[in-house]
N, C-alpha and C positions, 0 to 999 in steps of 0.2 A: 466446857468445850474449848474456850482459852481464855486464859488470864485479863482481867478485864483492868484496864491501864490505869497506875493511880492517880493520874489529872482527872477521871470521870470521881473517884468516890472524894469528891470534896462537896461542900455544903455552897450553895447557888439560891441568894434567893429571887432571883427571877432580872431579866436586864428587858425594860418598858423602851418604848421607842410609838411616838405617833409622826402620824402623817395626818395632818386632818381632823377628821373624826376618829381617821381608824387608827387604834389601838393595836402594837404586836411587841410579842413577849415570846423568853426563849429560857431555857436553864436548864438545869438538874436538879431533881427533889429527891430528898431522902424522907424518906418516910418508915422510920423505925419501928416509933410508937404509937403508928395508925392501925386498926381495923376496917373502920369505917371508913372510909378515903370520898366515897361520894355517895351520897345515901334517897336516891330515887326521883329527883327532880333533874328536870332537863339542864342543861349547863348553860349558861349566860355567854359562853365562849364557844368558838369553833374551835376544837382542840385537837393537837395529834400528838400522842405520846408513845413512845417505847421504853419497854419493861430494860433495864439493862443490867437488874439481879431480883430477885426477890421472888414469892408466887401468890396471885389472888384469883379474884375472878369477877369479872362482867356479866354482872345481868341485863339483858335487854328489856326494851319496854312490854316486847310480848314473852317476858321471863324466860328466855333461851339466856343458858348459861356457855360462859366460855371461857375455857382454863386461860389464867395470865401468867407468864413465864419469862427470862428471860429470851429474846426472837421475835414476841409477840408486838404489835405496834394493835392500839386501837385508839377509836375516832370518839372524839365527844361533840354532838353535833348538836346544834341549838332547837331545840322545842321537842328534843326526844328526849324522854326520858330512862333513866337507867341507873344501877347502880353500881358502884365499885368496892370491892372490900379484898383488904389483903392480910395473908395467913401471920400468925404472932411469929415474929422469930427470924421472918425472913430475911431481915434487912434491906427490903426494897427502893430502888434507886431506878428513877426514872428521868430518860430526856423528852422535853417536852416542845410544842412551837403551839401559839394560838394566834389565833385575831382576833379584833373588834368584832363582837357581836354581843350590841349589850339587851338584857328582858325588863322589861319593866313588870314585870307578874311577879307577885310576893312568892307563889309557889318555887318559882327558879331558885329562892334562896332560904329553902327549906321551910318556909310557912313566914319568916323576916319580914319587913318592909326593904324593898331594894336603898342602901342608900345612895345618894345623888352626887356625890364629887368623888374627885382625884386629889390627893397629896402628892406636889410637886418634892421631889427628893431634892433638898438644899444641896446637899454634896456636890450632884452631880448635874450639871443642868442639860435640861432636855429629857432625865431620865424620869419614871413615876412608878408613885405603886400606887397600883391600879386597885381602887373599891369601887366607883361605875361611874358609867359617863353614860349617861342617855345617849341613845343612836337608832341608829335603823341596820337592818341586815343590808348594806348596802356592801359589804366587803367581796370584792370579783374575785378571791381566792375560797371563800365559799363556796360560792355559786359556780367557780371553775371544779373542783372538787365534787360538788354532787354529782355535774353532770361525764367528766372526765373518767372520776377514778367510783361515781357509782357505788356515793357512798351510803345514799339515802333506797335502794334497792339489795344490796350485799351485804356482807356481815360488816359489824363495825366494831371488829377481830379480825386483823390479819397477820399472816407467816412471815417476816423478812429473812433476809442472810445478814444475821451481827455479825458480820465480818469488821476485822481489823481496821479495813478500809473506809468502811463504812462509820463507824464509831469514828474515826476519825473526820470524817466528815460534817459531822452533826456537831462535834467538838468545834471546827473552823468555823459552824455556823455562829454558834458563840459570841467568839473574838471578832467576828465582823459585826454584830448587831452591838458587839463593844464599843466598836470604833469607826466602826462606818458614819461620814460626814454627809454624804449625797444618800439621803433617807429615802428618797424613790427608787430605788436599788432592792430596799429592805421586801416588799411583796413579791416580788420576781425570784430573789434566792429562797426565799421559803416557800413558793410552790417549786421552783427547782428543785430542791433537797426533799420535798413529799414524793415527789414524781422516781425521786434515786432510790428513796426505801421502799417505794412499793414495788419499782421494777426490779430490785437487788431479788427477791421471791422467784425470779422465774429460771433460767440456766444454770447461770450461777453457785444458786441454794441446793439445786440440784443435783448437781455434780455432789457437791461439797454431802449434803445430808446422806447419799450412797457411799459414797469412800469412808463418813465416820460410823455407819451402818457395820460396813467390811472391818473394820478396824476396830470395832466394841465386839466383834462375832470371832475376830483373830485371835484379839486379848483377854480374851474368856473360855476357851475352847473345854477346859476343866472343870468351868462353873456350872455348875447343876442348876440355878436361878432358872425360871420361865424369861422365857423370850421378855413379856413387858417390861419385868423388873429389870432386866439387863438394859435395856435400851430407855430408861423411864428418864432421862439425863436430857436425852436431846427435845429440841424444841418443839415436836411434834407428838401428839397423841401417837399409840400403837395400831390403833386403825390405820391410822393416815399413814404409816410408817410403811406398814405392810400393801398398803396398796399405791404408795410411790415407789417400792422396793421394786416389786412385778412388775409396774408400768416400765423401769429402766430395765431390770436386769430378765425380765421374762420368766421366775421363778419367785418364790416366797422366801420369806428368812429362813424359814424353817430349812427349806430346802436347803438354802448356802449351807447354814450351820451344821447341817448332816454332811456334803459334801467334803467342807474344812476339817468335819471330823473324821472322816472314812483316810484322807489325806493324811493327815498326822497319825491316823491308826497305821495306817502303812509303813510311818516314818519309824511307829516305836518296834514296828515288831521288827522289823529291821534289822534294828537295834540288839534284838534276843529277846525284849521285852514280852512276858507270856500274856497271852489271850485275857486272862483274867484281868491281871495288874493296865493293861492294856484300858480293859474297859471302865477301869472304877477310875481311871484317871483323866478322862474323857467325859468325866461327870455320869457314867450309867451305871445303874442299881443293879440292874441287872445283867452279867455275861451273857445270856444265853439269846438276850435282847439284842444285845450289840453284834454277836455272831449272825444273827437272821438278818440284821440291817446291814451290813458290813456284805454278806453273800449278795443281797439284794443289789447295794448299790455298783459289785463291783464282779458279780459273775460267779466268786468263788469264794469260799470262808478263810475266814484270816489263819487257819490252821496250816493254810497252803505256802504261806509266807514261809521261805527259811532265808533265815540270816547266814547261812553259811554260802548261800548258793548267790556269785554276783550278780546272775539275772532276777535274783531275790523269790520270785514264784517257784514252786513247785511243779512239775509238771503235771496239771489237774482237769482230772477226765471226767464230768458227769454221768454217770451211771446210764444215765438215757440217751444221753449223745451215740451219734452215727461213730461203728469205727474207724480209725482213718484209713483212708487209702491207698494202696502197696505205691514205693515208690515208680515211679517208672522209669524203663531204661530208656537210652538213648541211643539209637543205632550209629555209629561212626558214619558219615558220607561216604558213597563207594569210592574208590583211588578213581582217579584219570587213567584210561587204556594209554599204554607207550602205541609210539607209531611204529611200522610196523619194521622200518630198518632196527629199530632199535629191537624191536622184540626178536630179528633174527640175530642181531648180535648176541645177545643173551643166551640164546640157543646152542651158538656156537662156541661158548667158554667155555675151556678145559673145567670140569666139576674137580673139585680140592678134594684129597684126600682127608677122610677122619680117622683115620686108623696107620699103624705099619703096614710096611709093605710086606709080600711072602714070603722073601727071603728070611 
């Protein structure tokens, strides 16, 4: 859908920043040679991630599956459990944001004992990689989150708009947990930045998923592909495609895609292009198919089309149709009567000869 910028595909192992007790973490993971990414225990962290290449898939705790793709952002929410696994090959690269929310249950860390500290990073002071710090769910970006954005009743899989903009954005998020000095700052931009990706999903997306809808249906108009396979690219299942399609444009793809096509039929035969060559280039098997859809969509069979004629139709009369109607004439307005000296004046003019005279 567009080129995704090469400052994102670099290798991020994670930038730690506390406040406190609470723990918050931001980066990009690659994750090349994972299948298993998380394997059925609830996660120790309140997590938000977006996919920004790759494809896997999210299993919920009540085994509801949910494709992961590039678009997709989902929630890793403390004491649910779930699992995460991504396809071989894909080259998957994810932006991530968590908080402090540490378990103390072995289960959370795959059947382990949880261990009990943090290693401070000499390098960098102030910065940590994080193995666990005993705490409580006491983080108000949590608990702003459940109740806000509704994450503990809805799917925890949702649609954003990867826009340009946006990527961007999550990038700045970054360099500010880089360098950001005044660290109470640090909760407030990362529910700000959650609050941008999930409302990027509503107009926006919208707009944008219909125009690249129009635009894969334009640039394919020859390709014989079924409708899923052609559209199988964007960030959306084919269900959900087809049923925001109708919601905006008040018809089905299928529909446009006939329409675009009936259009361009028009444009070859125009051309001189015959019926036949017409239809097998327009992706149909079948001529005789494309004549019946072509009559349907447009009144009259494309046989009617001459390219020689600039109003390009023929003049085409259906068999069953009313004949037309004689034209009608139109009576001139009667003259205005002269008045009535003048009608004796008239009267009174020598009449012109048309002829010699008898001599």
């Amino acid at each position: 859908m567009f080129e995704l910028p090469k400052k994102f595909d670099r290798e991020y192992n994670g930038i730690f920043r506390t406040i406190g007790r609470d723990v918050f973490s931001t980066g990009i993971l690659k994750k090349e040679n994972v299948s298993i990414d998380w394997n059925g225990g609830s996660f120790p962290l309140f997590s938000v991630s977006v996919v920004l290449r790759g494809r896997g898939t999210y299993v919920d705790e009540d085994g509801t599956e949910y494709p992961l793709m590039p678009g997709k952002l989902f929630f890793r929410i403390p004491h649910r459990k779930h699992a995460t696994y991504i396809e071989e090959n894909s080259r998957w690269l994810e932006f991530y944001m968590s908080c402090h929310f540490m378990s103390e249950d072995a289960a959370d860390y795959g059947g382990q004992p949880p261990p009990d500290h943090m290693e401070v990073d000499e390098k960098r002071e102030g910065y940590l990689k994080l193995k666990n710090m005993p705490g409580q769910d006491d983080n108000w970006i949590y608990s702003m989150c459940k109740h806000v954005f509704c994450i503990n009743t809805q799917t925890p899989v949702r649609e954003i708009d990867l826009s340009l903009a946006l990527l961007n954005e999550c990038f700045d998020f970054i360099s500010f947990m880089n360098n950001e000095t005044n660290q109470s700052k640090i909760p407030l931009e990362m529910f700000a930045l959650i609050t941008k990706l999930l409302k990027s999903r509503r107009e926006d997306f919208s707009d944008r998923i219909t125009s690249e809808i129009k635009k894969i249906i334009l640039e394919n108009l020859t390709d014989n592909r079924s409708l899923p396979e052609l559209l199988k690219d964007l960030p959306l299942s084919y269900p959900s495609l087809r049923q925001h399609f109708m919601r905006v444009m008040g018809h089905n793809i299928g529909e446009y895609q006939i329409q675009c096509r009936m259009e361009e039929a028009v444009n070859m035969l125009m051309r001189g292009v015959s019926v036949k060559e017409t239809a097998f280039s327009l992706g149909y098997k079948d001529q005789f198919f494309f004549s019946k859809q072509f009559h349907q969509k447009l009144g009259y069979p494309p046989s009617a089309i001459n390219p020689l004629n600039p109003r390009g139709v023929k003049r085409y009369q259906p068999k069953d149709a009313p004949a037309e109607p004689e034209p009608v004439s139109v009576t001139p307005p009667p003259q205005v009567k002269a008045s009535a000296p003048a009608q004796k004046a008239k009267k009174a003019a020598p009449k012109k000869s048309s002829g010699r005279s008898g001599r």
